[in-house]
Structures are given as C-alpha cells and as structure tokens.
N, C-alpha and C positions, 0 to 999 in steps of 0.2 A: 499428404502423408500424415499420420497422426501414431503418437504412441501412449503408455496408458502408465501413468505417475500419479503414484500414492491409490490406484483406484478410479481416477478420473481420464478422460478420453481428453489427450491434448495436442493441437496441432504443431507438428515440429517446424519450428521458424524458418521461412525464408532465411539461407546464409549467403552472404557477399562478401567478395573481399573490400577492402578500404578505399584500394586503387582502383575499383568500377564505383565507390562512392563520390570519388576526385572525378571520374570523367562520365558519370551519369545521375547528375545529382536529380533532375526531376525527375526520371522517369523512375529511380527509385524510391524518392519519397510519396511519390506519387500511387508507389504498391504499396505503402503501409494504412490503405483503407483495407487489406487487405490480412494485415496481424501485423505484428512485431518485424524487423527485418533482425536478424544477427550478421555483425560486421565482424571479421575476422583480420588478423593482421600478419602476413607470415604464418598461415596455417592454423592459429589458435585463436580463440575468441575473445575480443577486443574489447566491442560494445553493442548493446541493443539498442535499436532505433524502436520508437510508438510514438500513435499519434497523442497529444496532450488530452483527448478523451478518456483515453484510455489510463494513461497514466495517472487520471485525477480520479478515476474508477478504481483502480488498484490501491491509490492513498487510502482511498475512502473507504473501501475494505479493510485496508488493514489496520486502522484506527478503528473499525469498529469492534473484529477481533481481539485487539488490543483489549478495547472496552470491555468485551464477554469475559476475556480472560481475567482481567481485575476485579466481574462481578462476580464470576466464579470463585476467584483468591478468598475473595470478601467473604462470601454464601459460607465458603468450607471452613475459614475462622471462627466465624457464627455458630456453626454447629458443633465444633469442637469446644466453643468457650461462649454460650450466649451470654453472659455477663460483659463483653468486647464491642456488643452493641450499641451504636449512642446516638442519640434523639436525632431526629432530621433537622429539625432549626439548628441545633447546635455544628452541624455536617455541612448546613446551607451559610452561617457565617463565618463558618475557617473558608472556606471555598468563595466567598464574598472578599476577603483578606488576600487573596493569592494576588500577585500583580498584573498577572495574564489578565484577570478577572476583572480587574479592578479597570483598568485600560480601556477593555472592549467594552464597560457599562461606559465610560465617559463616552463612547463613540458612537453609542446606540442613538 
C-alpha cells in the first residue's frame, strides 16, 4: 500500500501493536529489511522502528538539506547586500577557531 505526501509516492509503514513487539521480537525486526515498522500503543502511534542504514541515510539527508538551506540563506543575503560578502581565508579561519573544528583537526 502506498500514498502520495507532498508529491512523492510513499509506502505506508507496516503498523504493530507494542504487545506483538513483547511476544515477536524477531520476526518483527526481522521485517524491517523491509521499511520502517510503526509501533502503536493503545491505538495511537507510539514509535518507529528502522533499520540503522536507514536511519544514518535519513541523518545524512538531512544535514545536507540543512546545508542547501544555509547556502541558499547566504546566496539571498549576498544579493540583497553584496558588500556582506567576505573573503574565503577570512571564512576558513573563524571556522578553524570553532571548537568542533578544532577537536576533529587534533584527531585527524
């Protein structure tokens, strides 16, 4: 079964209750080569189960979007104000300075 969000063709998740997740735990992890499962609890929707492929695919998307949407912010700044623009080296050592940054260069 599949329905169609935002424009896109999507399959509707396998739904379980919580109580078949207590008394069938393999064979139901064992469907989510299959999509997502939706756990329900008392009738309403509890939580989704994925497998961690998945789940590290969906991150990754959405940090990249993320990403698009902050070069977009940026792009639309720029053209409303090109004087807002500032040099790459000077861009490459505040972002040198962040401590995330700084961390993962010790660790390379």
């Amino acid at each position: 079964m599949a329905t169609v969000q935002n424009g896109a063709l999507e399959r509707v998740p396998l739904t379980i209750p919580v109580s078949d997740l207590r008394n069938e735990q393999a064979k139901i992890l064992g469907q989510l080569h299959d999509g997502p499962i939706l756990l329900t609890q008392r009738g309403r929707a509890a939580a989704m189960l994925v497998e961690p492929a998945l789940w590290n695919l969906l991150i990754d998307r959405l940090s990249d979007l993320e990403d698009i949407v902050n070069g977009l912010d940026a792009y639309h700044e720029y053209q409303q104000d090109p004087a807002s623009a500032r040099p790459l080296d000077e861009l490459e050592n505040e972002l040198l300075e962040m401590p995330a940054v700084q961390e993962s260069a010790t660790y390379a």
